[in-house]
MIVEXVO-910975 format. One record per residue (C-alpha): residue number from 1; residue in three letters; x, y, z. Coordinates in Angstrom, 2 decimals. Each point is the difference from the previous one (the first is absolute). Layout:
# MIVEXVO-910975
<tilum NUM; ALA; <X; Y; Z>> ...
END
This chain:
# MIVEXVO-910975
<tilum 1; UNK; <115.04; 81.50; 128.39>> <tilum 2; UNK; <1.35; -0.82; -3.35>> <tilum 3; UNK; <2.18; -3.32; -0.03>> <tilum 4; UNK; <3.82; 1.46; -1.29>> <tilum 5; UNK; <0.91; -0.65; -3.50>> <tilum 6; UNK; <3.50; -0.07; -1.35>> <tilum 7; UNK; <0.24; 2.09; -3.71>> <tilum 8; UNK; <2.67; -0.47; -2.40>> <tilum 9; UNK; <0.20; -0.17; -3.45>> <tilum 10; UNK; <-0.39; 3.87; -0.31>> <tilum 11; UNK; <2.74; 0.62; -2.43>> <tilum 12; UNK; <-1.43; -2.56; -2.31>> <tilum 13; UNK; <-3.04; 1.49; -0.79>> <tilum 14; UNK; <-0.97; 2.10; -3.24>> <tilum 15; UNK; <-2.48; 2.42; 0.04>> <tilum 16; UNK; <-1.61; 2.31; -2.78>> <tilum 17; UNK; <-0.86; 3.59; 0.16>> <tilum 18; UNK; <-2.58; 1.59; -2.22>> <tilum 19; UNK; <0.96; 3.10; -2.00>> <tilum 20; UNK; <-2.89; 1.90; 0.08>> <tilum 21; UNK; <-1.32; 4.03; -0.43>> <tilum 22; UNK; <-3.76; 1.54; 0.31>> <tilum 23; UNK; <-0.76; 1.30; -3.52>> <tilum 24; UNK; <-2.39; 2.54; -0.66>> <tilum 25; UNK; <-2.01; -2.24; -0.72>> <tilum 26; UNK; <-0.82; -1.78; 3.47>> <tilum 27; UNK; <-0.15; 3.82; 1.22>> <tilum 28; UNK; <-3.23; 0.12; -2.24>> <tilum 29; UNK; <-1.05; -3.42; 1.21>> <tilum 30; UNK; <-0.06; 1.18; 3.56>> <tilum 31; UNK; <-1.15; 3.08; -0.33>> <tilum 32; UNK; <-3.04; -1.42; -2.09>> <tilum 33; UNK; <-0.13; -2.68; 3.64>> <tilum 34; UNK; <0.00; 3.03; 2.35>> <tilum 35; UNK; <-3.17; 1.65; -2.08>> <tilum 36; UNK; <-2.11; -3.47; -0.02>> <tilum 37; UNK; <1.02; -0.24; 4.02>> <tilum 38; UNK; <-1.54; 3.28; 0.52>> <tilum 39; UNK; <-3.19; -0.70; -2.68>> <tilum 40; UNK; <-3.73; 0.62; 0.92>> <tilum 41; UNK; <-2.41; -2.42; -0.81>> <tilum 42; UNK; <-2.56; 0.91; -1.89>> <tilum 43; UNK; <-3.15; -2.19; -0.89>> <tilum 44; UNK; <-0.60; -0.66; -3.28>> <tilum 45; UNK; <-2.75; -1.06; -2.03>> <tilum 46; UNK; <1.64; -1.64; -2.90>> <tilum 47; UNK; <1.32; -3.86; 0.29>> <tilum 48; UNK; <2.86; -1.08; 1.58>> <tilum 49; UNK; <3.73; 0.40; -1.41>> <tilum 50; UNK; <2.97; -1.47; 1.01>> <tilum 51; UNK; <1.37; 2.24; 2.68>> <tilum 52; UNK; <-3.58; 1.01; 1.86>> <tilum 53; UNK; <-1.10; -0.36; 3.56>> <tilum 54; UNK; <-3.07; -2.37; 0.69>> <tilum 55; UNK; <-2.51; -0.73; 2.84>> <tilum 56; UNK; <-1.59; -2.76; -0.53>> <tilum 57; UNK; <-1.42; -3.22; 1.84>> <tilum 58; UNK; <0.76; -3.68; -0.78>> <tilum 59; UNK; <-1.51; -3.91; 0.82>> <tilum 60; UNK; <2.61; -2.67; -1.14>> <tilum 61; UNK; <-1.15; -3.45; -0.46>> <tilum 62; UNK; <1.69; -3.19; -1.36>> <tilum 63; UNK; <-2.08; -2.35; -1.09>> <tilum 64; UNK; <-3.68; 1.83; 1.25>> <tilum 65; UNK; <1.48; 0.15; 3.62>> <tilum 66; UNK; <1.31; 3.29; 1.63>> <tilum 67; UNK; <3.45; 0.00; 1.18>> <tilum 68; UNK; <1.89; 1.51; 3.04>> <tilum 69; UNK; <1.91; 3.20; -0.85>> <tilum 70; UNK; <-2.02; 0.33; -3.15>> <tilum 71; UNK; <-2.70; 2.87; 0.73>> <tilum 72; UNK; <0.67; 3.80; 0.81>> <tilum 73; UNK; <-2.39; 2.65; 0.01>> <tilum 74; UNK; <1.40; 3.44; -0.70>> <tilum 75; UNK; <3.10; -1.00; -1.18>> <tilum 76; UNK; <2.08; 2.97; -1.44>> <tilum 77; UNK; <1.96; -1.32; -2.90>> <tilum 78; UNK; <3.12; 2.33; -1.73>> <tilum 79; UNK; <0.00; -1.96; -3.26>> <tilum 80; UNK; <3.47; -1.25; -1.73>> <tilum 81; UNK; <1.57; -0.77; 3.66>> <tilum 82; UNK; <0.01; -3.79; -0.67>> <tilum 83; UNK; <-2.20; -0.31; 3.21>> <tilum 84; UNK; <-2.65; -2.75; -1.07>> <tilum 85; UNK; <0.63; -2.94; -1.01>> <tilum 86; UNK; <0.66; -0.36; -4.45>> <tilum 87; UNK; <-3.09; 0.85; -1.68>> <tilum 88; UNK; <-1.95; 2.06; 2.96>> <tilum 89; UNK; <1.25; 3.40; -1.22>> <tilum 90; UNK; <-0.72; -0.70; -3.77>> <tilum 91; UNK; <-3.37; -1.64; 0.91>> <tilum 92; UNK; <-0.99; 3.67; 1.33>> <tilum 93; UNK; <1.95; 2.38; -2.77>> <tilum 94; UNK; <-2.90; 1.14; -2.35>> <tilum 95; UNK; <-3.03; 0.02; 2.61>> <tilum 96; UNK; <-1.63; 3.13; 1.04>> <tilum 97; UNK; <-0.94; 1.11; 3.88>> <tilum 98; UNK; <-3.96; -1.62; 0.45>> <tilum 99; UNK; <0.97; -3.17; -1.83>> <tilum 100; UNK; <0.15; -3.69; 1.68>> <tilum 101; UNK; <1.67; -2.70; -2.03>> <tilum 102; UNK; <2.03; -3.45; 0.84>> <tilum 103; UNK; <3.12; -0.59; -0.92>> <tilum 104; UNK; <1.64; -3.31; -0.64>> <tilum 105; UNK; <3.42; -0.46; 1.24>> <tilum 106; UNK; <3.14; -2.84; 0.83>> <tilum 107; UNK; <1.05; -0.46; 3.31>> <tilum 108; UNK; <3.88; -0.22; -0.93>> <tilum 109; UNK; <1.13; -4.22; 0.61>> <tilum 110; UNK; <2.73; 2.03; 2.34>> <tilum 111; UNK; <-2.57; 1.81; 2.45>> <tilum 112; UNK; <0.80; -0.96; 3.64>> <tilum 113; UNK; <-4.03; -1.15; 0.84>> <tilum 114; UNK; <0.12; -3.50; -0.88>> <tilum 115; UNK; <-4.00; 0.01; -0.63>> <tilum 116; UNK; <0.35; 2.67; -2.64>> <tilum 117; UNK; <3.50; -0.21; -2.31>> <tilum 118; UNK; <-0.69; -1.00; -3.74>> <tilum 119; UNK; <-3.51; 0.43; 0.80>> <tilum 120; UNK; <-2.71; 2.10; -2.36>> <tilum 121; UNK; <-2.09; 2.17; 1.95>> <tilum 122; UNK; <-3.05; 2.77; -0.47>> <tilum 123; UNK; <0.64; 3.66; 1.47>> <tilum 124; UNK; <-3.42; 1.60; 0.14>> <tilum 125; UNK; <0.93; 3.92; -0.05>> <tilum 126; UNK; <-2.14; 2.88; 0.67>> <tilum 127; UNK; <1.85; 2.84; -1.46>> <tilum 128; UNK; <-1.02; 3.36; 2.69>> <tilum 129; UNK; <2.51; 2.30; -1.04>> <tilum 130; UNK; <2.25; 0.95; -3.23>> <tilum 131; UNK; <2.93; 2.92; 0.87>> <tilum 132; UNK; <3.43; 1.32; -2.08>> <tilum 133; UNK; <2.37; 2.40; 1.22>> <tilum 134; UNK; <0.12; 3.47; -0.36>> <tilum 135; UNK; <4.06; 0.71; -0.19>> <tilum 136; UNK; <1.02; 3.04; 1.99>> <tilum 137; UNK; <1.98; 2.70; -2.29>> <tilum 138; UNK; <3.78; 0.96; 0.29>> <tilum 139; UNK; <-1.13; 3.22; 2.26>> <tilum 140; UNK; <1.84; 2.01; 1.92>> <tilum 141; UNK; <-2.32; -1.63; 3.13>> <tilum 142; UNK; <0.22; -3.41; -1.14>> <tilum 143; UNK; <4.30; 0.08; -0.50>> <tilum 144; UNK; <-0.36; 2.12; 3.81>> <tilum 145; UNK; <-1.16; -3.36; 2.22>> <tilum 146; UNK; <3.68; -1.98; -1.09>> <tilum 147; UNK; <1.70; 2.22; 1.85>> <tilum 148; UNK; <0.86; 2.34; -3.17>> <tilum 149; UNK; <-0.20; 3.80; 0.85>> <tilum 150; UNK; <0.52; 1.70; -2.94>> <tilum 151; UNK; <-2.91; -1.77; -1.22>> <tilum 152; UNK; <1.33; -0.87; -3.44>> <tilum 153; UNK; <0.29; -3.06; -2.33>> <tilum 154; UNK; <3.44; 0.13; -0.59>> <tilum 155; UNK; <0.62; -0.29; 4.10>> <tilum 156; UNK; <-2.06; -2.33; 0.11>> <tilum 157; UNK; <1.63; -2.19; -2.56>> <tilum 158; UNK; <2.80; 0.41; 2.22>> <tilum 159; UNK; <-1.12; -0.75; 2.32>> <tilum 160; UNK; <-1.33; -3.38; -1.06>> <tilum 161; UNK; <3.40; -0.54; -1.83>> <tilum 162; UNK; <1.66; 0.32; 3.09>> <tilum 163; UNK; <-2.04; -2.91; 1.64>> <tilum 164; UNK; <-0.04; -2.30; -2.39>> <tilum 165; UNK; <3.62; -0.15; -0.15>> <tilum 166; UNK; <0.20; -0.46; 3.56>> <tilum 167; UNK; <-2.23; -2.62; 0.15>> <tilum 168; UNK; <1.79; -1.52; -3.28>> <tilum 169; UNK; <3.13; -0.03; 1.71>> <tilum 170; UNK; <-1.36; -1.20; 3.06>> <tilum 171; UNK; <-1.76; -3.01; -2.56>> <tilum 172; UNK; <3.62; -0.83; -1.13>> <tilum 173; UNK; <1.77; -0.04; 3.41>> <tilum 174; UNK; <-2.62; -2.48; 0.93>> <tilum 175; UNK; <0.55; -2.18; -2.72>> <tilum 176; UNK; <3.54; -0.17; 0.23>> <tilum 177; UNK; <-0.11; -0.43; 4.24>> <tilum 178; UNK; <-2.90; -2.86; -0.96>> <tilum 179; UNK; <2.34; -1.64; -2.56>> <tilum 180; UNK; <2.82; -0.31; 2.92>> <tilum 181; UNK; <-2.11; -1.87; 2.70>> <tilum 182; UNK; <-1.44; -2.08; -2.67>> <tilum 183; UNK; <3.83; -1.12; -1.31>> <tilum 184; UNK; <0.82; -0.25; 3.80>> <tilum 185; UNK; <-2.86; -2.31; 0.72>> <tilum 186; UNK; <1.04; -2.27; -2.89>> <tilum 187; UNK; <3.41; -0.23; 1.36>> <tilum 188; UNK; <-0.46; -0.77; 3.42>> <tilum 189; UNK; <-1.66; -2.85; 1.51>> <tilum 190; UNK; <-2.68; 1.14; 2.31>> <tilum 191; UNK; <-2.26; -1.70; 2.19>> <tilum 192; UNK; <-3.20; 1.70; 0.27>> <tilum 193; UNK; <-1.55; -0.66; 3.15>> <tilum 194; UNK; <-3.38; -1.47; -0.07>> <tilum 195; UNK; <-1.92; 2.18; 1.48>> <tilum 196; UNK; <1.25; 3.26; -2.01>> <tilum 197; UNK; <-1.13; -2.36; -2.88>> <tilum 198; UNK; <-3.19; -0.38; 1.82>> <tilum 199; UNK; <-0.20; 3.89; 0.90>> <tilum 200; UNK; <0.32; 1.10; -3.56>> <tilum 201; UNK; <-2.91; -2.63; -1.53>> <tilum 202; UNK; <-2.03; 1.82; 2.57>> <tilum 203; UNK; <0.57; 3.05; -1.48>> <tilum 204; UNK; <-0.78; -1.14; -3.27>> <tilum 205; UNK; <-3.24; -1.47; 1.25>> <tilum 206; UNK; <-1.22; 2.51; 1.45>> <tilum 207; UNK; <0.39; 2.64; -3.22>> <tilum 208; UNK; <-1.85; -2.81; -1.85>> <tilum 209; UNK; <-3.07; -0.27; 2.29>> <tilum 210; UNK; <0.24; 3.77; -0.09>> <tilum 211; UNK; <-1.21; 0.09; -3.93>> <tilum 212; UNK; <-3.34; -0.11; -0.60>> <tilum 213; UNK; <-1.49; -2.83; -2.25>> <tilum 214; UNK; <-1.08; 2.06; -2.85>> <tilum 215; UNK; <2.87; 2.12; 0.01>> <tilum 216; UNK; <2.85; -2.86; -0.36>> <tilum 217; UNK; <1.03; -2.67; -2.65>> <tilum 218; UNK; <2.63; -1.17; 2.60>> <tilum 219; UNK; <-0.11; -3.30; 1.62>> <tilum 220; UNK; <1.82; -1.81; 3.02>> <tilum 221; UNK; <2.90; -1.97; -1.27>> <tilum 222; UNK; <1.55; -1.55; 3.51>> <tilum 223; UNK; <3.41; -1.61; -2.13>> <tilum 224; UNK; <0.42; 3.63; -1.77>> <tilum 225; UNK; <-0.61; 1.91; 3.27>> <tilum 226; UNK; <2.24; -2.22; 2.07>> <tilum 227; UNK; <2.77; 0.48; -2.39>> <tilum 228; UNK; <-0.65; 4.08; -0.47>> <tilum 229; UNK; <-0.18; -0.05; 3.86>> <tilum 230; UNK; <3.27; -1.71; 0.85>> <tilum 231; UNK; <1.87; 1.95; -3.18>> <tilum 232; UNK; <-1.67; 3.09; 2.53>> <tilum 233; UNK; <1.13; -1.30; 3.18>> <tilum 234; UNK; <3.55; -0.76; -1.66>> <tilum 235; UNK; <0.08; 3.41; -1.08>> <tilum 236; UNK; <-0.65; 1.44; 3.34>> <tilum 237; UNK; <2.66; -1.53; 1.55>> <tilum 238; UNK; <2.39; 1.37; -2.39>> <tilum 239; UNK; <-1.34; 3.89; 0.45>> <tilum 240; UNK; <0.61; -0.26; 3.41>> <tilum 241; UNK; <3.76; -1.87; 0.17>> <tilum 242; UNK; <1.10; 2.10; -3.35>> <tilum 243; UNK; <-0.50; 3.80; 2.37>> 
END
C-alpha cells in the first residue's frame, strides 16, 4: 500500500516533443540488423576483426595472484559489444585460432570490486576458436519468416517501416509522459517512505552482483545509488497517484 500523495502543479509544467520521421535510411540500418540476427557463424582461419565471434579461455591476475571472477574457459565472445572490460577486445583483434598470448589491461578506478579498480592486470588467453558471419540474402525465404507473404523486398521494407514508426512514436509518447512525472515530482513535496527507498537499493544491488567481474567496469557507489533509488521510489509514487 502506497502512502497517498497530493499532485499539483500540473499546469505549470513544460514539456518537449520530438519531431521525428524514419528515413530510408534507418530502413537500411535495420534491415542490414535483421540479416546479422539471422547470420551463421562460420569459422575462420584468418585473425580476428572487429565484429567476429571468439571462444577463448582466460586467467586474470593482478599483481602474480589470480583473482575471483577473472577465469572462464570456453567463453564465447561476439566482438565490438563493449562486453570486457577497455582493452580485452583489442588485446585479442589480430590473433589467429591456436594462439595463446597475455594481454595487459586497466581495471577502470570506477569498477565496483574494491580489490581491483585502477589496478593493471595480465589476461592470459588461449584463443580456441575464430568465426564471422555469413549474412543471409534478401530471398524470397529469408523476407517469408517476418511475416511477409508475398515474399518480396519492397513488403518487407514495409513492413519494417511500419514498425519502426510505431515503436518511434511509442519512444516519443514515453518521453513526453516521463517529462510530466519528472516536473510533477519537482513540484510537489514528497516523502518517500523508507523502506520503498530501501526496496529500490535492493534492486539495484542485486543487478550489480548479477554482472560478472570481467564483464563490468561498474562499481558500487552507496551516495549515488541512494539518491537514484529515492529519485525511483519518488517516481513511483507519482505513476501510481497521476492514473
Amino acid at each position: 500500500m502506497y502512502p497517498e500523495v497530493e499532485l499539483k502543479g500540473l499546469e505549470s509544467i513544460e514539456v518537449e516533443k520530438p519531431i521525428v520521421s524514419v528515413t530510408d535510411e534507418d530502413v537500411d540500418g535495420m534491415l542490414d540488423t535483421l540479416r546479422k540476427q539471422q547470420a551463421n557463424w562460420k569459422e575462420k582461419e584468418g585473425a580476428v576483426d572487429a565484429e567476429d565471434r571468439v571462444t577463448i579461455d582466460f586467467t586474470g591476475s593482478v599483481d602474480g595472484e589470480e583473482f575471483e571472477g577473472g577465469k572462464a574457459t570456453d567463453f564465447v565472445l561476439a566482438m565490438g559489444q563493449g562486453r570486457m572490460i577497455p582493452g580485452f577486445e583489442d588485446g585479442i583483434k589480430g590473433h589467429k585460432a591456436g594462439e595463446e598470448f597475455t594481454i595487459d589491461v586497466t581495471f577502470p578506478e570506477e569498477y565496483h570490486a574494491e580489490n581491483l579498480k585502477g589496478k593493471a592486470a595480465k589476461f592470459v588467453i588461449n584463443l580456441k576458436k575464430v568465426e564471422e558471419r555469413e549474412l543471409p540474402e534478401l530471398t524470397e525465404e529469408f523476407i517469408k519468416r517476418f511475416g511477409v507473404e508475398d515474399g518480396s523486398v519492397a513488403g518487407l521494407r514495409t513492413e519494417v517501416r511500419k514498425n519502426m514508426e510505431r515503436e518511434l512514436n511509442g519512444a516519443v509518447r514515453n518521453r513526453v509522459k516521463s517529462q510530466a512525472i519528472e516536473g510533477l515530482v519537482k513540484a510537489n513535496e514528497i516523502d518517500v517512505p523508507a523502506a520503498l527507498i530501501d526496496s529500490e537499493i535492493d534492486v539495484l544491488r542485486r543487478q550489480l552482483h548479477s554482472v560478472s567481474v570481467a564483464t563490468s567496469s561498474k562499481r558500487w557507489n552507496c551516495h549515488a545509488s541512494c539518491s537514484k533509488s529515492r529519485q525511483n521510489a519518488a517516481l513511483l509514487l507519482v505513476c501510481c497517484w497521476a492514473k
